[in-house]
C-alpha positions as CSV (number, residue, x, y, z in Angstrom):
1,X,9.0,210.4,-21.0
2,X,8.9,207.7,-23.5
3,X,6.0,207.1,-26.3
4,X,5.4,203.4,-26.7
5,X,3.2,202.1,-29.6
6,X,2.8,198.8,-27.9
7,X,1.0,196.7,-30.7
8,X,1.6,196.9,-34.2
9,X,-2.0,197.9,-34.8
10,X,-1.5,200.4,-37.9
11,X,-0.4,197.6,-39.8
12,X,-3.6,197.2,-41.9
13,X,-4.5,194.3,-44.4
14,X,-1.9,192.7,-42.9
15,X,-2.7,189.4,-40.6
16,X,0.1,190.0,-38.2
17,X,-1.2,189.4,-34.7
18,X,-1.9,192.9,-32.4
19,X,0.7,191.3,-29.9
20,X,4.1,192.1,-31.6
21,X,5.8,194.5,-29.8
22,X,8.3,196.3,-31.5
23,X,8.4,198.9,-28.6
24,X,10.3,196.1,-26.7
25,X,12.7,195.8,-29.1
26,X,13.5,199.5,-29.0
27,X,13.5,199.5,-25.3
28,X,16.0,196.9,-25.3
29,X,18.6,198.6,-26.9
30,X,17.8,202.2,-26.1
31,X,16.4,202.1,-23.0
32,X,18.4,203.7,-20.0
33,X,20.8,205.3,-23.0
34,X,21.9,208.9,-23.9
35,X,22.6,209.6,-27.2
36,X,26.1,208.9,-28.5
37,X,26.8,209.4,-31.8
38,X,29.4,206.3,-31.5
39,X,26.7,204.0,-31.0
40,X,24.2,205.0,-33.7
41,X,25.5,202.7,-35.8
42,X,25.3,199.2,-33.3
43,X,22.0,200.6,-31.9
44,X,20.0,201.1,-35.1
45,X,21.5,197.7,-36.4
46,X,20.3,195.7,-33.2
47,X,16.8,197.3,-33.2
48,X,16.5,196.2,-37.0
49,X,17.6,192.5,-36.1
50,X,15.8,191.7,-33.4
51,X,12.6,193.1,-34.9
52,X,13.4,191.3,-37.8
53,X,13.5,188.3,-35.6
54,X,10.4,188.7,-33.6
55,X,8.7,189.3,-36.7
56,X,9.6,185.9,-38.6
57,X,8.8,184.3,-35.3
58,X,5.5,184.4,-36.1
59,X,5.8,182.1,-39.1
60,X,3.3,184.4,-41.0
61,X,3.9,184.4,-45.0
62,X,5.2,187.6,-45.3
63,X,8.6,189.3,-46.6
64,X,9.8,192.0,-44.2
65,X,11.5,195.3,-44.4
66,X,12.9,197.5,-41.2
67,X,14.1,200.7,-41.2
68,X,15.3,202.8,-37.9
69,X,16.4,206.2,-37.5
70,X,17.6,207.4,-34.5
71,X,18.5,211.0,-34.0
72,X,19.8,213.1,-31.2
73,X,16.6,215.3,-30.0
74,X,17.1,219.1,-31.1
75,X,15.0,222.3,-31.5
76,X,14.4,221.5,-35.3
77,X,13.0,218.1,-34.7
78,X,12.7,215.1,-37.1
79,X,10.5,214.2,-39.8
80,X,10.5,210.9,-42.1
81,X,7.8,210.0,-44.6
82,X,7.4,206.6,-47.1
83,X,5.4,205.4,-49.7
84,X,4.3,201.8,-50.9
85,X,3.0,200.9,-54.2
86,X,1.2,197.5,-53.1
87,X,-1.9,195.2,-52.4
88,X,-3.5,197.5,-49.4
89,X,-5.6,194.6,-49.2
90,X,-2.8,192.2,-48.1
91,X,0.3,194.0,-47.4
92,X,0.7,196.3,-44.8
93,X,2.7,199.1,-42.8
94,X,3.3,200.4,-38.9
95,X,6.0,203.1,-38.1
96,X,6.7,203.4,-33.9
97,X,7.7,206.2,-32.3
98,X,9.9,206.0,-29.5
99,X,11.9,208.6,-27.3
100,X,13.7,209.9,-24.7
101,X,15.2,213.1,-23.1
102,X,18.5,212.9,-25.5
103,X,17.1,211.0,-28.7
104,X,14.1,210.1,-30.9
105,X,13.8,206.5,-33.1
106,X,11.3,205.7,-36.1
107,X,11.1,202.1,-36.8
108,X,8.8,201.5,-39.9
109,X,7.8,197.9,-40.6
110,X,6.9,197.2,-44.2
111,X,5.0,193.6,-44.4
112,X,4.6,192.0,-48.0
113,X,2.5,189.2,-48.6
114,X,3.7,186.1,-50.0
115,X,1.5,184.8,-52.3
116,X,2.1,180.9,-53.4
Protein backbone atom coordinates (compact mmCIF):
# COMPACT_ATOMS: atom_id res chain seq x y z
CA UNK A 1 0.00 0.00 0.00
CA UNK A 2 1.57 3.22 -0.93
CA UNK A 3 -0.09 6.92 -0.29
CA UNK A 4 0.87 9.14 -3.25
CA UNK A 5 0.16 12.92 -3.05
CA UNK A 6 0.41 13.25 -6.73
CA UNK A 7 0.40 17.14 -7.25
CA UNK A 8 1.83 19.51 -5.05
CA UNK A 9 -1.64 21.13 -4.45
CA UNK A 10 -1.12 22.19 -0.67
CA UNK A 11 1.28 24.46 -1.77
CA UNK A 12 -0.74 27.68 -1.38
CA UNK A 13 0.10 31.34 -2.62
CA UNK A 14 2.57 29.76 -4.31
CA UNK A 15 2.41 29.75 -8.45
CA UNK A 16 4.02 26.40 -8.83
CA UNK A 17 2.08 24.46 -11.44
CA UNK A 18 -0.47 21.36 -9.88
CA UNK A 19 1.79 19.04 -12.18
CA UNK A 20 5.00 18.50 -10.10
CA UNK A 21 5.11 15.35 -8.84
CA UNK A 22 7.21 14.84 -6.03
CA UNK A 23 5.61 11.36 -5.42
CA UNK A 24 7.75 10.28 -8.54
CA UNK A 25 10.67 11.30 -7.09
CA UNK A 26 10.09 9.18 -4.00
CA UNK A 27 9.05 6.32 -5.95
CA UNK A 28 12.20 6.38 -7.82
CA UNK A 29 14.34 5.80 -5.13
CA UNK A 30 12.16 3.94 -2.66
CA UNK A 31 10.09 2.12 -4.64
CA UNK A 32 10.46 -1.84 -4.63
CA UNK A 33 12.91 -1.16 -1.32
CA UNK A 34 12.80 -2.49 2.30
CA UNK A 35 14.22 -0.51 4.74
CA UNK A 36 17.87 -0.65 5.38
CA UNK A 37 19.25 1.42 7.66
CA UNK A 38 22.63 1.49 5.40
CA UNK A 39 20.85 3.27 2.84
CA UNK A 40 19.01 6.05 4.71
CA UNK A 41 21.63 8.08 4.11
CA UNK A 42 21.92 7.77 -0.14
CA UNK A 43 18.09 7.43 -0.21
CA UNK A 44 17.00 10.59 1.64
CA UNK A 45 19.96 12.49 -0.17
CA UNK A 46 18.68 11.37 -3.82
CA UNK A 47 14.94 12.15 -2.97
CA UNK A 48 16.17 15.74 -1.91
CA UNK A 49 18.19 16.26 -5.28
CA UNK A 50 16.10 15.21 -7.69
CA UNK A 51 13.16 17.13 -6.17
CA UNK A 52 15.26 19.84 -5.96
CA UNK A 53 15.87 19.45 -9.65
CA UNK A 54 12.40 18.97 -10.88
CA UNK A 55 11.49 21.87 -8.91
CA UNK A 56 14.05 24.56 -10.57
CA UNK A 57 12.90 22.95 -13.85
CA UNK A 58 10.15 24.92 -13.81
CA UNK A 59 12.07 28.17 -13.99
CA UNK A 60 9.60 29.72 -11.51
CA UNK A 61 11.28 32.65 -9.22
CA UNK A 62 11.36 30.86 -6.15
CA UNK A 63 14.23 29.72 -3.53
CA UNK A 64 13.60 26.16 -2.41
CA UNK A 65 14.01 24.09 0.65
CA UNK A 66 13.67 19.99 0.92
CA UNK A 67 13.66 18.12 3.74
CA UNK A 68 13.00 14.05 3.80
CA UNK A 69 12.67 11.72 6.64
CA UNK A 70 12.53 8.28 6.15
CA UNK A 71 11.90 5.95 8.97
CA UNK A 72 11.56 2.23 9.39
CA UNK A 73 7.57 1.72 10.13
CA UNK A 74 7.01 0.68 13.89
CA UNK A 75 4.14 0.50 16.41
CA UNK A 76 4.99 4.07 17.75
CA UNK A 77 4.75 5.66 14.43
CA UNK A 78 6.18 9.08 13.17
CA UNK A 79 5.31 12.54 13.57
CA UNK A 80 7.12 15.82 12.14
CA UNK A 81 5.73 19.35 12.31
CA UNK A 82 7.23 23.01 10.78
CA UNK A 83 6.57 26.37 10.93
CA UNK A 84 7.23 29.33 8.48
CA UNK A 85 7.25 32.99 9.33
CA UNK A 86 6.59 34.32 5.61
CA UNK A 87 4.36 36.12 2.89
CA UNK A 88 1.30 33.44 2.87
CA UNK A 89 0.42 35.43 0.07
CA UNK A 90 3.42 34.43 -2.09
CA UNK A 91 5.41 31.77 -0.45
CA UNK A 92 4.22 28.53 0.07
CA UNK A 93 4.46 24.91 1.61
CA UNK A 94 3.41 20.96 0.67
CA UNK A 95 4.65 17.98 2.79
CA UNK A 96 3.97 14.29 0.92
CA UNK A 97 3.42 11.32 2.43
CA UNK A 98 4.73 8.26 1.07
CA UNK A 99 4.98 4.49 2.40
CA UNK A 100 5.44 1.11 2.29
CA UNK A 101 5.18 -2.24 4.27
CA UNK A 102 8.88 -1.53 5.91
CA UNK A 103 9.21 2.40 5.91
CA UNK A 104 7.40 5.80 5.89
CA UNK A 105 9.03 9.17 4.08
CA UNK A 106 7.93 13.04 4.73
CA UNK A 107 9.25 15.25 2.04
CA UNK A 108 8.28 18.94 2.89
CA UNK A 109 8.83 21.52 0.23
CA UNK A 110 9.20 25.02 1.42
CA UNK A 111 8.86 27.55 -1.72
CA UNK A 112 10.10 31.35 -1.12
CA UNK A 113 9.40 33.95 -3.44
CA UNK A 114 11.91 35.86 -5.07
CA UNK A 115 11.03 39.26 -5.22
CA UNK A 116 13.20 41.60 -7.71
Amino acid sequence: FTFRIRKIEALRGCEIPLDVDITHCIDGVLGGEDYNQNNINQWTASIVEQSLTHLVKLGKAYKYIVTCAVVQRSAYGFHTASSCFWDTTSDGTCTVRWENRTMNCIVNVFAIAIVL
